[in-house]
GUMIMI-11706 format. One line per 8 residues: number of its first residue (from 1); for each residue z, y, x of N, C-alpha, C. Coordinates in steps of 0.02 Angstrom, whole numbers. Atoms other than C-alpha are relative to their C-alpha. Layout:
% GUMIMI-11706
NUM = Z,Y,X,Z,Y,X,Z,Y,X  ...
***
This chain:
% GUMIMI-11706
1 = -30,63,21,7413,4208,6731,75,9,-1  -72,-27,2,7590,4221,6671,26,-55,-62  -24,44,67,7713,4118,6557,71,32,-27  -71,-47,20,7863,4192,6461,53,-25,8  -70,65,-21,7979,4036,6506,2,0,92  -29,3,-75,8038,4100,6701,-25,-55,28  -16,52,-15,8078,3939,6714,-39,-53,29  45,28,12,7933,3863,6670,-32,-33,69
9 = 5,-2,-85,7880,3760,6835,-73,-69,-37  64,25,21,7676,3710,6773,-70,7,30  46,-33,-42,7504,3720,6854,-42,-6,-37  39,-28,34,7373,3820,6798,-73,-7,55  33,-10,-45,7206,3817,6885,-41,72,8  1,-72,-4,7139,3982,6965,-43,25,-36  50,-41,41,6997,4007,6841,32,2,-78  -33,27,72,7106,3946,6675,39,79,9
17 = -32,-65,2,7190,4118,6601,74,-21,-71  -59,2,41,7370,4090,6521,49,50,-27  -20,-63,15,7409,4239,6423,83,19,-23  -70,-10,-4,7575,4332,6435,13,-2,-86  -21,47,81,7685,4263,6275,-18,-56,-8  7,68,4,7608,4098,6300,68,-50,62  -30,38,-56,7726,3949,6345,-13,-52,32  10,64,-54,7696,3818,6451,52,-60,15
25 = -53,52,-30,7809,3664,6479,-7,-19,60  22,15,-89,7842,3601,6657,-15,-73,-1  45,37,-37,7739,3483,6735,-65,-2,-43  59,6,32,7601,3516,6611,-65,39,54  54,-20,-35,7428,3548,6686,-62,39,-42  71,-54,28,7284,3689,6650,-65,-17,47  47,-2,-48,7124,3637,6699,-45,77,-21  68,-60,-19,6943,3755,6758,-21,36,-74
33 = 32,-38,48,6908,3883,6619,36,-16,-51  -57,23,77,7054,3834,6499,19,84,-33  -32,-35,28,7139,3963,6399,66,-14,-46  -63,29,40,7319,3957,6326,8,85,-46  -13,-88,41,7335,4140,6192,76,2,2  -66,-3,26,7464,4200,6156,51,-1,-60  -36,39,67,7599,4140,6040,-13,-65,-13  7,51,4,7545,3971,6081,38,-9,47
41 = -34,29,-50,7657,3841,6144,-16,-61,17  13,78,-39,7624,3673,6253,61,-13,31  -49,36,-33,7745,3552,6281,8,-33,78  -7,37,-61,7813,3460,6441,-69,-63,33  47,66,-27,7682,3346,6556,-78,6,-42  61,9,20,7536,3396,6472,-79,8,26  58,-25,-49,7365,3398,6525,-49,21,-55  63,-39,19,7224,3535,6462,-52,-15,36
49 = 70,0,-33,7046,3499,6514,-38,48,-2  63,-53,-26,6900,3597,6572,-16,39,-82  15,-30,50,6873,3734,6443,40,-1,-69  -63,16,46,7007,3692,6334,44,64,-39  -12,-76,25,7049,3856,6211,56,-18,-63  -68,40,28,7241,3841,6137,-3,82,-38  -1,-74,25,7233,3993,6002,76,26,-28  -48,-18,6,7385,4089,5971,45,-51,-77
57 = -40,28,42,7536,3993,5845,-32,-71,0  22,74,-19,7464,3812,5906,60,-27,21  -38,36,-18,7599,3696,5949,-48,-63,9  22,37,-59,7558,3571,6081,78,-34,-13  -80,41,-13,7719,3431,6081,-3,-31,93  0,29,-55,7760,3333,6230,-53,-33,19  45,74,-41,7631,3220,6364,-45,-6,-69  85,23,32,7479,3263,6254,-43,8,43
65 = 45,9,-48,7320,3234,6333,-79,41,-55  71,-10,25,7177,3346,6275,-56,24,50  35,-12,-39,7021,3328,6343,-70,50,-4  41,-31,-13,6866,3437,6396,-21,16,-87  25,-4,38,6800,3545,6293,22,10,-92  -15,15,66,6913,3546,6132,46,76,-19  -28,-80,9,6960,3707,6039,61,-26,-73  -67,18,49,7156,3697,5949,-11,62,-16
73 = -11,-67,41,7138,3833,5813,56,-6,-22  -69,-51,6,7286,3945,5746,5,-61,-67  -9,46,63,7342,3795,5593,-19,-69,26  2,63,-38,7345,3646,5736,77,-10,18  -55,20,-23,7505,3558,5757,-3,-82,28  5,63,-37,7509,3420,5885,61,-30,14  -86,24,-26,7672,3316,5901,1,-46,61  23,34,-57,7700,3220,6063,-56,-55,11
81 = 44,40,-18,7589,3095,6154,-66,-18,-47  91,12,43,7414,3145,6057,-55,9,45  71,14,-44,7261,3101,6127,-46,32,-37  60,-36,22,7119,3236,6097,-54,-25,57  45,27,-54,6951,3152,6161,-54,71,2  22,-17,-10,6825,3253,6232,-67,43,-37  67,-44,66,6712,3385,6113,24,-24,-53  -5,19,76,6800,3326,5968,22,76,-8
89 = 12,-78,28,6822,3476,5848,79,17,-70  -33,-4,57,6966,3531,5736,-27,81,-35  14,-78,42,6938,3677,5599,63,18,-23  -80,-34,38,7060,3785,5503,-16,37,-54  40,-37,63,6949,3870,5369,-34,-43,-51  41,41,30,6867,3759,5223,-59,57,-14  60,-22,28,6747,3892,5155,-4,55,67  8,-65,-62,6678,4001,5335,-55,24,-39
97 = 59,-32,0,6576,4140,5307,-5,66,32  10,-60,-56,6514,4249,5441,19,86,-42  -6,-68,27,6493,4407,5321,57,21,-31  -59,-16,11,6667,4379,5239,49,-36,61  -65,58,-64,6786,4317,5379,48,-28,-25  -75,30,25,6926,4209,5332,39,16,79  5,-15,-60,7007,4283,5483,91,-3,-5  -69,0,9,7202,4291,5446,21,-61,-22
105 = -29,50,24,7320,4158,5423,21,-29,-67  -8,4,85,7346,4147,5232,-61,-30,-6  68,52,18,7154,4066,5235,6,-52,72  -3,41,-37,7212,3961,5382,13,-69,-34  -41,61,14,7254,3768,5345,18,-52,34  -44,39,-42,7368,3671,5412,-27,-88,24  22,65,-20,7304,3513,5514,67,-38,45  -88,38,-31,7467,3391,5577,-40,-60,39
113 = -12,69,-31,7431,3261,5705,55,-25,17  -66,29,-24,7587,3145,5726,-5,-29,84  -24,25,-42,7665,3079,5858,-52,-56,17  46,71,-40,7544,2940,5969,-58,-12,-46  77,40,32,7377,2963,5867,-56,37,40  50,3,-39,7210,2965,5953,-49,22,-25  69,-21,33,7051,3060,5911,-40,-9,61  68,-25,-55,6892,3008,5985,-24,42,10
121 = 47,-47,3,6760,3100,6076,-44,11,-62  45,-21,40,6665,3198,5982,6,-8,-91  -19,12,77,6753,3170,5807,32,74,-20  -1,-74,45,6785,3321,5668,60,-13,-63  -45,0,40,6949,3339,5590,5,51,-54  -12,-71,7,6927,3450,5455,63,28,-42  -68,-39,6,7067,3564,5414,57,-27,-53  -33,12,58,7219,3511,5294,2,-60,7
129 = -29,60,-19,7241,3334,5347,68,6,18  -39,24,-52,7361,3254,5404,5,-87,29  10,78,-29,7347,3097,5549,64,-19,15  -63,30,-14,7503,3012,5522,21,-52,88  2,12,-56,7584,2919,5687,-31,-63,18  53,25,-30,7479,2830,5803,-63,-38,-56  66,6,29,7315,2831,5696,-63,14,65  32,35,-41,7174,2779,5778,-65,32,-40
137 = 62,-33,40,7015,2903,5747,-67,-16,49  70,-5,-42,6837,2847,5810,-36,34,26  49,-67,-36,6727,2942,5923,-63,-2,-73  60,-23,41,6610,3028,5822,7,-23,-79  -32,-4,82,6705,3004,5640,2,61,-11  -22,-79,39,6725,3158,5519,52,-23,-63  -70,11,57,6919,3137,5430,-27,85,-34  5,-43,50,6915,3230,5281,44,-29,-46
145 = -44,16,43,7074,3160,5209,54,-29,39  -56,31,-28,7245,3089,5278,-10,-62,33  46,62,-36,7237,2956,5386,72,-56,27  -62,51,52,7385,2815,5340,38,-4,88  -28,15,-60,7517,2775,5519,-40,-52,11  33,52,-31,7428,2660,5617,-84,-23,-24  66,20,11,7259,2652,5535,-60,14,67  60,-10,-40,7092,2631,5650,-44,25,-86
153 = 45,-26,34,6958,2747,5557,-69,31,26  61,-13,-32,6776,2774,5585,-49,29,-64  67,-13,44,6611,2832,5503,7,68,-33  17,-93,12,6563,3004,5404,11,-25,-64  -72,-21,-30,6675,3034,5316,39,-77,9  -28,42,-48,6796,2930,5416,28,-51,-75  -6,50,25,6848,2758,5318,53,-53,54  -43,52,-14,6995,2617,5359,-71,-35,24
161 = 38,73,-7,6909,2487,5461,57,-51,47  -44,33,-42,7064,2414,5558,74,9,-19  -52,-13,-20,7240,2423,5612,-5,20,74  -31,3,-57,7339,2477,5769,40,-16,41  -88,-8,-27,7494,2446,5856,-7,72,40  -28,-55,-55,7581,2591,5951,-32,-3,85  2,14,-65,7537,2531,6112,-92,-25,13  55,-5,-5,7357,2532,6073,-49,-78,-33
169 = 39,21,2,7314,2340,6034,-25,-13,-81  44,-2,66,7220,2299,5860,36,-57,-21  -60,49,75,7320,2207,5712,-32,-33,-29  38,49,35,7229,2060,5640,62,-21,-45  -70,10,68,7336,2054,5448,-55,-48,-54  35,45,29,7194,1920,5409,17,-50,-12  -28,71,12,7299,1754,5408,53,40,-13  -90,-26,17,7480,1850,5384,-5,47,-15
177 = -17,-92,3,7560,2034,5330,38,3,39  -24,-12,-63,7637,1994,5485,-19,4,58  44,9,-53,7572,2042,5649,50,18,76  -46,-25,-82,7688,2047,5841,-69,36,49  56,-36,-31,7570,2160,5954,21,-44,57  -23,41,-76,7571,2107,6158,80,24,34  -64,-62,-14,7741,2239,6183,43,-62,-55  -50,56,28,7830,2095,6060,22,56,-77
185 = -20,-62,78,7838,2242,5905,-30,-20,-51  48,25,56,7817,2182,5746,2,42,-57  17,-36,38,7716,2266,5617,-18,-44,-65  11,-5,75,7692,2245,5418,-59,39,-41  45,-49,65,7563,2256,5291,22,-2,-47  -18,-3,56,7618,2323,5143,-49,-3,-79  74,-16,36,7449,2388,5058,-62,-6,34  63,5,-39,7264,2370,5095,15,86,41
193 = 11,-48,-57,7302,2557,5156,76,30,28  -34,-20,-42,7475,2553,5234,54,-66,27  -39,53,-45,7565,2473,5373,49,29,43  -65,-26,-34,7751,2490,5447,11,-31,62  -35,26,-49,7826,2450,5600,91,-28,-6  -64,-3,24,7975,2347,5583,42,4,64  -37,-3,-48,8047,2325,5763,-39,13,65
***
């Protein structure tokens, strides 16, 4: 277990293996049977769960939270405070095939979660999205297309069925295109599929 940032002041647990060239931010946490490769980096305060496999050129941002079970392939970019729920699944290949490998980065594709968005358990992001900030993905949805700032999305493939605020509570833009969350922040509908934050 080793990190290439000295500095680096993070805890790893004794079965999790954090390979030399991987960095680590401090106060982030490695749980039982994790893996961090190398050439992957995790930001400050973060917490990895049980079995948790970070594959080399992954970026991890600040105080993300991914839980048990979730594998960040090489064409995962996480920007701070993202919530990965438990067995959900990201890819990085559209066409796999065992006998030809898409195995190099040139058949990788790029998946972007922003800043404060949430994937349920057990939901399937597949590759080449992008979940703009704090989007709101249902356990057990399959995105297969961009997914608008602040939208709640559910079902196969995943579909608008809501709003969000930042701070987690749900945007009723049924009497107004104006909505104040409980935090006093008020948000805008512009289109049936996008909504701003104005203050």
């Amino acid at each position: 277990m080793s990190n290439s940032s000295s500095e680096s002041n993070f805890f790893a647990h004794e079965t999790a293996c954090v390979d030399d060239g991987a960095i680590v931010g401090n106060n982030s946490k490695i749980w039982h049977f994790a893996h961090v490769m190398k050439g992957a980096v995790i930001g400050e305060g973060c917490i990895l769960g049980q079995n948790v496999v970070v594959m080399p050129n992954v970026s991890v941002g600040n105080f993300c939270k991914v839980q048990n079970n979730v594998s960040l392939y090489e064409g995962v970019v996480l920007e701070d405070y993202v919530f990965c729920g438990p067995s959900m699944v990201f890819t990085n290949v559209l066409t796999p095939r065992a006998e030809f490998p898409r195995a190099t980065s040139e058949h990788y594709h790029k998946t972007l979660v922003k800043r404060g968005a949430s994937i349920g358990a057990n939901a399937t992001i597949v590759c080449g999205v992008t979940l703009n900030q704090c989007a709101f993905v249902a356990a057990g949805a399959v995105v297969t297309k961009d997914v608008p700032a602040y939208a709640m999305v559910a079902g196969v493939p995943a579909r608008i069925i809501g709003w969000m605020s930042a701070y987690g509570d749900v945007l009723d833009f049924s009497e107004s295109d104006t909505v104040v969350d409980s935090q006093g922040h008020e948000y805008k509908q512009i289109s049936p599929v996008e909504v701003i934050r104005l203050k």
